[in-house]
C-alpha positions as CSV (number, residue, x, y, z in Angstrom):
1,X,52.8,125.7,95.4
2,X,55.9,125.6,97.6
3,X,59.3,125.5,95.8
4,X,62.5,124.9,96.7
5,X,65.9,124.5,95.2
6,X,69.2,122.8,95.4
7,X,72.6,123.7,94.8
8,X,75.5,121.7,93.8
9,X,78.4,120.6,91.2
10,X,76.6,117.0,90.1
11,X,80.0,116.0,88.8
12,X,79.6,112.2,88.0
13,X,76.1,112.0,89.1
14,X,75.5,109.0,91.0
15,X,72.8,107.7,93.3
16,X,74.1,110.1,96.3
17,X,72.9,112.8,94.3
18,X,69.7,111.0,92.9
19,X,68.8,110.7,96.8
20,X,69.7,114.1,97.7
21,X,66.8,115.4,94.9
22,X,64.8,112.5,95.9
23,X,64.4,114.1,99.6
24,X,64.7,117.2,98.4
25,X,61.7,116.9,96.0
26,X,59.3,114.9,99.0
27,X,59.7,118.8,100.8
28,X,58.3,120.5,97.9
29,X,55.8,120.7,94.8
30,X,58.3,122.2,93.0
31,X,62.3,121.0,93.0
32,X,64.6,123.6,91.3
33,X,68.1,122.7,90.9
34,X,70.8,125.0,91.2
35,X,74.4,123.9,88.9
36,X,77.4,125.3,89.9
37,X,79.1,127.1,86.9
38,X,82.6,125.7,86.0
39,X,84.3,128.9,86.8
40,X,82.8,128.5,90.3
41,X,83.9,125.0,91.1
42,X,87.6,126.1,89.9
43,X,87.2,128.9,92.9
44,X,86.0,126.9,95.6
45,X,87.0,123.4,94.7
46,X,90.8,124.3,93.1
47,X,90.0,121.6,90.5
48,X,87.3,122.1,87.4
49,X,84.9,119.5,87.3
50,X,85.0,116.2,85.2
51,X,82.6,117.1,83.0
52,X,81.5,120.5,82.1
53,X,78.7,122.9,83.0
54,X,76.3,122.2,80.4
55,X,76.9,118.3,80.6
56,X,76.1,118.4,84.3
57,X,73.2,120.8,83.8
58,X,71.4,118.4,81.0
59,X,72.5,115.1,83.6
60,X,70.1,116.9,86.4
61,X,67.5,118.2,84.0
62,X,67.0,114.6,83.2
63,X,66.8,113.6,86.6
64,X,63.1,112.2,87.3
65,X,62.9,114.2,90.8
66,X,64.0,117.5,89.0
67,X,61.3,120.2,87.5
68,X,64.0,122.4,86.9
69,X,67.6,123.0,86.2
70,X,69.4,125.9,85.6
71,X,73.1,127.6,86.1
72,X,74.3,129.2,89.2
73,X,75.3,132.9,89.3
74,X,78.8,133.5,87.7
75,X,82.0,134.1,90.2
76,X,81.5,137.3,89.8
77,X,78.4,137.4,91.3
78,X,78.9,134.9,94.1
79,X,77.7,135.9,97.3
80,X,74.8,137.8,95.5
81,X,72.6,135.2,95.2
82,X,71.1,136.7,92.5
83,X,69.9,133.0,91.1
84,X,68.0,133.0,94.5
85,X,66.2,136.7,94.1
86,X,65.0,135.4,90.5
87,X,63.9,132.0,91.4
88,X,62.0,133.2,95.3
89,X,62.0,129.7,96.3
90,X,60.2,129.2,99.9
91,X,63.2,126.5,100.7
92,X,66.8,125.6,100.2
93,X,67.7,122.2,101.0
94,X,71.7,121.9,100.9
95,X,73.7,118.7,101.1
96,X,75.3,117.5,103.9
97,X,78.7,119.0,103.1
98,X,77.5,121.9,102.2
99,X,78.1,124.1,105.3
100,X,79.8,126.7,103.8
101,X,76.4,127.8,101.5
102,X,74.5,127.5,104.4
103,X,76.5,130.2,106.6
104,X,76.8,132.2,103.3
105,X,73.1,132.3,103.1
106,X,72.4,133.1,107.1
107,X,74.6,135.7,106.7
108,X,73.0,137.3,103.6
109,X,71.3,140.2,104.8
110,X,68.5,139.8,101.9
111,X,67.4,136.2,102.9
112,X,69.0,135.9,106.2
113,X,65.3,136.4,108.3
114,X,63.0,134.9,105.5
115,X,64.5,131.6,103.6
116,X,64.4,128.2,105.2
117,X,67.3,126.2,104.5
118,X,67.0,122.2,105.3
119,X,70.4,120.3,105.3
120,X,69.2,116.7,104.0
121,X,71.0,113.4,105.1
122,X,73.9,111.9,103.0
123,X,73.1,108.7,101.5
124,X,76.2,106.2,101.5
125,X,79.0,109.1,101.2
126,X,81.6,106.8,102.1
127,X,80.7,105.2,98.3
128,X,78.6,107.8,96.9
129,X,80.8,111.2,97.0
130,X,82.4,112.3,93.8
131,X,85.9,113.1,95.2
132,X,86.2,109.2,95.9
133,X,84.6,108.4,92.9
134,X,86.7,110.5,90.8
135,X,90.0,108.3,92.5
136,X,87.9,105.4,91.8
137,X,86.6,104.6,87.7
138,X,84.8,101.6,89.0
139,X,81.5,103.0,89.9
């Protein structure tokens, strides 16, 4: 059974991230997705999310393309991975804009030579990305 997981905020889920775990599931038998904890957005994003950890989490859980949803690793343990060594997926699939996770995860000497990372098309980002969406209540 191959598994693979996804990472991401899911703020406002909308159907860019429905198609992400869409494509992401049609690479594996098993999809595990990977929430970024509030604290963590704060960090990296210098804005908390709309809605909160838990409320995202439940949103993917719910999602029809998800097995799985769980927290990330807190800010203290960013870089770690430690979400990653407890999960073993055989696959990360990341987001177009997610660069910066996939050079993290090259560089991590633990899964450097022995996780495959996929970085999956964007569907629609010039509608579907949630820093237009949250300048825009319409959608």
């Amino acid at each position: 059974m191959t598994t693979a997981v996804a990472f991401g905020t899911f703020d406002l889920f909308h159907p860019g991230h429905i198609a992400f775990l869409k494509e992401a599931r049609q690479l594996c038998d098993r999809l595990v997705v990977i929430v970024a904890k509030d604290a963590v957005v704060l960090h990296y994003k210098h804005r908390l999310p709309v809605r909160n950890e838990q409320t995202r989490l439940a949103d993917v859980a719910l999602c029809e393309f998800v097995d799985e949803a769980v927290l990330g690793d807190s800010l203290e343990d960013q870089g770690a991975f430690n979400v990653l060594a407890h999960l073993k997926p055989d696959l990360v699939t990341l987001g177009y804009d997610q660069e910066e996770l996939k050079n993290a995860l090259k560089s991590h000497e633990v899964f450097r030579n022995t996780l495959k990372t996929v970085t999956l098309d964007p569907f629609n980002p010039d509608i579907y990305k949630t820093s237009l969406l949250r300048r825009d209540d319409s959608v």
